[in-house]
C-alpha positions as CSV (number, residue, x, y, z in Angstrom):
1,X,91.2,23.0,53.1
2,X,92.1,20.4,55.4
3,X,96.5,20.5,56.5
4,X,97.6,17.4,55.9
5,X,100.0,15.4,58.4
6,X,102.4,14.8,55.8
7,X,105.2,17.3,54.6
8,X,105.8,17.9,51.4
9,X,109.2,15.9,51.4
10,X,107.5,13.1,53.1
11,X,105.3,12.8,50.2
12,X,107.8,13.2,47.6
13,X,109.8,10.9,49.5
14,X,107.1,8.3,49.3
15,X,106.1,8.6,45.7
16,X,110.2,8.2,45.3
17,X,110.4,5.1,46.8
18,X,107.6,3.3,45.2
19,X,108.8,4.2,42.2
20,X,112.6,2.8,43.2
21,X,110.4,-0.9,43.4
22,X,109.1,-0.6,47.2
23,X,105.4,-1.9,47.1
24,X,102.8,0.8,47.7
25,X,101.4,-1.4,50.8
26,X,104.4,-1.7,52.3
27,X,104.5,1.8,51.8
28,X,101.0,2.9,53.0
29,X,101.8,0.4,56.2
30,X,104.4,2.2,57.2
31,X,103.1,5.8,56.8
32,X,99.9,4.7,58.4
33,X,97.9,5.8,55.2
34,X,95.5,4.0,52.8
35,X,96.8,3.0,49.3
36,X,93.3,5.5,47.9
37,X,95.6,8.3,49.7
38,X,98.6,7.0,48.1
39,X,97.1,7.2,44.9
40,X,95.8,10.5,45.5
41,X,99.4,11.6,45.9
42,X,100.8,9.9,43.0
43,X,97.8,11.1,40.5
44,X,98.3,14.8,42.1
45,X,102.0,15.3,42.7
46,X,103.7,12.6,40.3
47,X,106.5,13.8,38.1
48,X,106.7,16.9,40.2
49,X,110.1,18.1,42.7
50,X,109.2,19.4,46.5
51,X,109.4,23.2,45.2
52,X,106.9,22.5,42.2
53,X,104.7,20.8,45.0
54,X,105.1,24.4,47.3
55,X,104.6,26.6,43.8
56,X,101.5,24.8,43.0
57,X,100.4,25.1,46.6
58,X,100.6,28.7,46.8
59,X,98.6,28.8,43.5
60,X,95.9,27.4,44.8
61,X,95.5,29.6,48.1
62,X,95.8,32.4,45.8
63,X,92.8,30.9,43.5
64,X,90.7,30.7,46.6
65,X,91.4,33.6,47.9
66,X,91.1,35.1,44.4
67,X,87.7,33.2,44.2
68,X,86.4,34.4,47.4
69,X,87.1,37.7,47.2
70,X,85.0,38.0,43.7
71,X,81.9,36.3,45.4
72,X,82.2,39.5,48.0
73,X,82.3,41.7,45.4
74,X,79.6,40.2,43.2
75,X,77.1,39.9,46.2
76,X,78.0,43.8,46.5
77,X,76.6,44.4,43.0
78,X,72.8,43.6,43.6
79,X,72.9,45.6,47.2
80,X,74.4,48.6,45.4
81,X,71.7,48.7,42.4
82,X,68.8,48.5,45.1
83,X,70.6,51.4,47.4
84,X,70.6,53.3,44.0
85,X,67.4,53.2,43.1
């Protein structure tokens, strides 16, 4: 997955302050980002603290790695039947 440029407190930050009445292309001007990004960040992490943001982080580096270590283990299957044989 691609690292973004943008901490997590910088995000939160940003979602805090459009929602304090700053407009979101004043916002997006000023981080150098598009208001699709913006909305990205809104629809993913509104409602949500900076340690929910890290917790949901880790969650899903654990689902991919979860992910691709059962892909290993399922190409192993087929490979093991034929050695057997």
């Amino acid at each position: 997955m691609k690292k973004s440029r943008f901490t997590d407190g910088q995000i939160m930050a940003a979602l805090k302050r459009v929602e304090a009445g700053l407009a979101v292309p004043e916002i997006c001007r000023e981080l150098g980002i598009s208001s699709a990004t913006f909305y990205k960040w809104r629809a993913k992490f509104g409602g949500m603290d900076t340690s929910m943001m890290a917790r949901m982080k880790e969650l899903e580096d654990e689902n991919r790695r979860l992910k691709k270590m059962y892909l290993q283990e399922k190409l192993k299957v087929p490979a093991l039947s034929q050695h057997l044989e």
